[in-house]
PAVEXKOL-413033 format. One line per 5 residues: for each residue x, y, z of C-alpha. Coordinates in nm, 2 decimals. Example, Ala and Ser with C-alpha at 12.3 -4.5 7.8 and 13.67 -1.06 7.14 Angstrom:
BEGIN
1.23:-0.45:0.78; 1.37:-0.11:0.71
//
This chain:
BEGIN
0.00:0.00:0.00; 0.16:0.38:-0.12; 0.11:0.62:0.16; 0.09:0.97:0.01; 0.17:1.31:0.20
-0.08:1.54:0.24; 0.13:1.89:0.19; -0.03:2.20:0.38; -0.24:2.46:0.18; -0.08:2.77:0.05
-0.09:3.04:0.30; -0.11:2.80:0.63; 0.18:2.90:0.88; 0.45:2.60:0.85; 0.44:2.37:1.17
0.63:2.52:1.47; 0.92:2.36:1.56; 0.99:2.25:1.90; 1.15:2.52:2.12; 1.47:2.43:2.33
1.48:2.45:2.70; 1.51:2.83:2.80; 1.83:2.88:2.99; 1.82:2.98:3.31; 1.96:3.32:3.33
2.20:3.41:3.57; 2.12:3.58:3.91; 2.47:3.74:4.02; 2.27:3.83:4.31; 2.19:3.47:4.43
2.54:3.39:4.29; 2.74:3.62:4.55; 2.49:3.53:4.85; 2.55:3.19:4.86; 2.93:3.22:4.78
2.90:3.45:5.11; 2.72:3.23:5.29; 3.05:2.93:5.20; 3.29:3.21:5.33; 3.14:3.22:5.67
3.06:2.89:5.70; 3.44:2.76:5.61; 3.59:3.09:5.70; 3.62:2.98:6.07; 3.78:2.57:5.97
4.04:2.78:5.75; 4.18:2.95:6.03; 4.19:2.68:6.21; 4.37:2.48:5.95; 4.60:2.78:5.92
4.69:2.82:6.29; 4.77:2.47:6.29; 5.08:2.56:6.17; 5.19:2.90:6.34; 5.54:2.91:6.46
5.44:3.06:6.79; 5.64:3.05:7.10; 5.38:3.06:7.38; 5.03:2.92:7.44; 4.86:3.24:7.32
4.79:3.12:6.94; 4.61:3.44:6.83; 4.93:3.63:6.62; 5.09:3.48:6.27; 5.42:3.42:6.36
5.56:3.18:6.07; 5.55:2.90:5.94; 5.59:2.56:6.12; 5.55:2.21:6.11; 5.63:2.12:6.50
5.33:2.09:6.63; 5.27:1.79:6.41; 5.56:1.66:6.52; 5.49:1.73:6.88; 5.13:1.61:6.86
5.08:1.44:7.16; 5.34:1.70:7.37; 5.05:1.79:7.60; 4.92:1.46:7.81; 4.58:1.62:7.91
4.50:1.74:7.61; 4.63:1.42:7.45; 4.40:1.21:7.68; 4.08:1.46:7.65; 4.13:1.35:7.32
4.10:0.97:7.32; 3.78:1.03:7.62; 3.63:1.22:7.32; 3.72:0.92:7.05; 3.66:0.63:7.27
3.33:0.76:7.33; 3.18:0.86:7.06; 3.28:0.53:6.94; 3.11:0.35:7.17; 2.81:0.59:7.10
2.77:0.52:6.77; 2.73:0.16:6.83; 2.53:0.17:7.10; 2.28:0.46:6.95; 2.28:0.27:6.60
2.22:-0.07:6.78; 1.92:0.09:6.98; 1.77:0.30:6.74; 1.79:0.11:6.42; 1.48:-0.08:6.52
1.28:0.21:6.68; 1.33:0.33:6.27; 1.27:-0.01:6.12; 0.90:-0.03:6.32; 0.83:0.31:6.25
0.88:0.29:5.90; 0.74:-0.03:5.85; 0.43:-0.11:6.14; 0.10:0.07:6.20; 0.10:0.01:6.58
-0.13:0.22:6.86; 0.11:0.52:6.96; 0.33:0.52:6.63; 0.20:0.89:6.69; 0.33:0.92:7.07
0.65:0.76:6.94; 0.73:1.01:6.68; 0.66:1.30:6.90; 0.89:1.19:7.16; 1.17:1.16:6.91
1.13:1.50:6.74; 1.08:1.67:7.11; 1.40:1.51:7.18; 1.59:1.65:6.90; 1.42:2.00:6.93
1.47:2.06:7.29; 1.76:2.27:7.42; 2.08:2.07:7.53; 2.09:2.25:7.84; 1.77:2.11:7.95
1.85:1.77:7.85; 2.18:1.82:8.02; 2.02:1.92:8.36; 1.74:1.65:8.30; 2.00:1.37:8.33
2.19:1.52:8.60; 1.90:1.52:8.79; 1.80:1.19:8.69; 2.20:1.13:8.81; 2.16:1.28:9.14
1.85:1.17:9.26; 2.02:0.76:9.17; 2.28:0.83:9.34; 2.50:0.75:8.97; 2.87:0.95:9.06
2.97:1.11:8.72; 3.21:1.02:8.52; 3.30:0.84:8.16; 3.02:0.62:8.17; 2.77:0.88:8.30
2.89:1.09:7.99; 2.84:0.80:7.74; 2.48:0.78:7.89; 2.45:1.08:7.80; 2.59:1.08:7.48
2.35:0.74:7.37; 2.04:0.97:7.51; 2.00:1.21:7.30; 2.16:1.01:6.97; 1.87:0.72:6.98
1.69:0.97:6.79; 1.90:1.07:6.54; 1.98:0.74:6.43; 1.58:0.65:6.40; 1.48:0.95:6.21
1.72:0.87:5.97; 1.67:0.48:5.91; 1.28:0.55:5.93; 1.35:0.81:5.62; 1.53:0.54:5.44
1.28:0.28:5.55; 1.01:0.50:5.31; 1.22:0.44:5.00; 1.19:0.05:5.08; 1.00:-0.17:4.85
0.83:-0.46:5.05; 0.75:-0.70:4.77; 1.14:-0.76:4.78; 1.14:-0.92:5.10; 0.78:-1.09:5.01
0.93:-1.26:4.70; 1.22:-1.40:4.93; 0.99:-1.55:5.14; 0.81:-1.71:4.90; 1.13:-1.83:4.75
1.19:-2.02:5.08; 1.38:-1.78:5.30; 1.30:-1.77:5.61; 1.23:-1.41:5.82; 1.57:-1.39:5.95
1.72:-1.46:5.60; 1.51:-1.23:5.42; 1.58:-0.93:5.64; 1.96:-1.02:5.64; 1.96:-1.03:5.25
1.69:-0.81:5.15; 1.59:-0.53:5.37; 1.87:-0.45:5.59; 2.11:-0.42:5.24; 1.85:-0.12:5.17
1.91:0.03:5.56; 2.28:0.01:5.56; 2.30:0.33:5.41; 2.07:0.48:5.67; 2.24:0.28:5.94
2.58:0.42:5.83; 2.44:0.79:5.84; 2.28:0.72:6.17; 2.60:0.64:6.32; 2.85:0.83:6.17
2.60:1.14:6.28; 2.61:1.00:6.65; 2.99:0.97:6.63; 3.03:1.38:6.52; 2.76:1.47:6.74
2.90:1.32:7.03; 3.26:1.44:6.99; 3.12:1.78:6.93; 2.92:1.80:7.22; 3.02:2.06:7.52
2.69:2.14:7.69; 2.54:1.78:7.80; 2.89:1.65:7.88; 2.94:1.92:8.09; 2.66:1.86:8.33
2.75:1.49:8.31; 3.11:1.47:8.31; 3.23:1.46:8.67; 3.60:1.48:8.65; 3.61:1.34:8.29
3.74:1.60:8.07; 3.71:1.52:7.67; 3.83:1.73:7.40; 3.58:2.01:7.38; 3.54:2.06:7.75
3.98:2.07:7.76; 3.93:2.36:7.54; 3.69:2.57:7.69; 3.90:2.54:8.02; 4.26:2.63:7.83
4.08:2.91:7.65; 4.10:3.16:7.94; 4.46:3.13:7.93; 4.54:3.03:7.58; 4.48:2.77:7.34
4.79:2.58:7.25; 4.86:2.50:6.86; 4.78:2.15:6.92; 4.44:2.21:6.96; 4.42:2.35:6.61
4.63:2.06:6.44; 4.38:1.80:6.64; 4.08:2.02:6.50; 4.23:2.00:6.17; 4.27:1.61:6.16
3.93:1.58:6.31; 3.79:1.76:6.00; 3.95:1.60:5.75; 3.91:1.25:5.91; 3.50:1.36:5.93
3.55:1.44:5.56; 3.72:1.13:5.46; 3.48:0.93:5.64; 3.15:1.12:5.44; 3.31:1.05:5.09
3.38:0.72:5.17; 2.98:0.70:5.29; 2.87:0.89:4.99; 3.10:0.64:4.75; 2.94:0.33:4.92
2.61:0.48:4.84; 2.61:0.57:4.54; 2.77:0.21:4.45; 2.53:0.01:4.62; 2.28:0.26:4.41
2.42:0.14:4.09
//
C-alpha cells in the first residue's frame, strides 16, 4: 500500500518547531549570596587549619608568627590534652554503636508497622531533638543525682546514647520510606526464612541509613560541650579541655587536632557517599 503526503495549503503557517529549554539566566545576586554564605561557614575551619601551623612560642595562638610544622611533630606533647582526646574518640565510638544498635529498630517499626502510639512515638523523638541541650543536660543530671550515679565516663556515654537514639531512628525511618516490601515478600516465597530475608533483602536497603545514623552519632558526640558538661564529673574530653585552656590560651595543638578531626570527618563522608552511590548502581 503507497502512503501519500498530504502537503499543507498555501498560505497556512509552517508547523512550529519544538523550542529548546530556555536557559536559566544568571542571578549574580543569588550567585554572590551563597558564595557569602561558604565564606562564613568555612571561613572559621580555614583559620583553624592555618593556625595549625603558626610558629608561635607561647600558648597564646592568636598572632601569625611563621611557618611551622612542629606541632605535628609534637602532637601528643600535652598529656591532658592528648587524653581529652582519646575520652572524646573512645566515646563517641562507643556511642555510635550503642545509639545505631538501639535506634535502628525504633526506625525499622516506625517505618514499616502501623502500631497504637506510632504517633506518641514520633513525637517523643522530634521533642527530643528540638529541645535545648541544656535542658537535656540538667534533666539527666538530675535523673543522676537523685540515683545516686557519681559522674564520670560512663555517665557521659549515657548521656551521649540519650539524645543520639533519635538521630539514628529518624534517619533509618527516612530510608525505610524508600523501601519496596515486595522484595522481601518474593524472598519469602522463595523459601527464606524471616531472618534470611531481612539479612539479605531489607537491611542491604538500611545500611545506608544505618551508616548515616552512626557516623551522625559519632560527630555529634565528639562535638558536644553542653550535655557533657553537666554529666562529666572529673572526665574531661576534648571540647570541654578547650573551653578550660581558653581563658589562658589555646595551644597549637588544639588546632592541628581540630584539623585532623575535620579531614578524618571528611574522609569518612566521601567514603559514605562512594558506598552509596555504588550500592545505588
Amino acid at each position: 500500500m503507497t502512503t501519500h503526503t498530504v502537503a499543507p495549503p498555501a498560505g497556512a503557517p509552517a508547523p512550529s518547531r519544538p523550542r529548546r529549554a530556555a536557559r536559566v539566566r544568571r542571578r549574580p545576586t543569588l550567585t554572590v549570596y551563597t558564595a557569602l554564605v561558604l565564606v562564613w561557614l568555612l571561613l572559621p575551619i580555614a583559620v583553624m587549619i592555618l593556625f595549625g601551623f603558626n610558629d608561635t612560642g607561647s600558648r597564646v595562638n592568636f598572632t601569625w608568627q611563621g611557618f611551622t610544622l612542629d606541632w605535628y611533630r609534637h602532637l601528643f606533647a600535652i598529656p591532658n590534652l592528648t587524653s581529652a582526646l582519646v575520652n572524646s574518640l573512645t566515646i563517641a565510638l562507643i556511642v555510635a554503636v550503642v545509639a545505631t544498635l538501639l535506634g535502628t529498630p525504633i526506625g525499622l517499626a516506625l517505618g514499616r508497622y502501623r502500631f497504637r502510639g506510632r504517633g506518641s512515638v514520633d513525637l517523643l523523638l522530634f521533642a527530643a531533638i528540638a529541645a535545648p541541650e541544656i535542658a537535656l543536660g540538667a534533666a539527666l543530671l538530675s535523673l543522676l543525682i537523685v540515683l545516686g550515679v557519681p559522674r564520670g565516663y560512663w555517665t557521659v556515654v549515657l548521656a551521649h546514647v540519650a539524645f543520639c537514639i533519635p538521630y539514628v531512628a529518624i534517619t533509618v525511618r527516612a530510608r525505610m520510606a524508600g523501601h519496596d516490601p515486595t522484595l522481601e515478600e518474593a524472598a519469602r516465597d522463595l523459601g527464606a526464612g524471616p531472618w534470611t530475608a531481612f539479612r539479605l533483602v531489607t537491611l542491604p536497603t538500611l545500611l545506608p541509613g544505618v551508616v548515616s545514623g552512626a557516623l551522625l552519632c559519632f560527630v555529634l558526640s565528639v562535638d558536644d560541650y553542653i550535655i557533657t558538661s553537666f554529666n562529666a564529673g572529673r572526665t574531661v574530653t576534648f571540647p570541654l579541655w578547650v573551653y578550660s585552656a581558653s581563658r589562658t590560651g589555646v595551644p597549637p595543638q588544639v588546632n592541628v587536632m581540630g584539623t585532623l578531626i575535620f579531614v578524618g570527618g571528611l574522609i569518612i563522608a566521601g567514603a559514605n557517599v562512594l558506598f552509596s552511590r555504588r550500592r545505588a548502581v
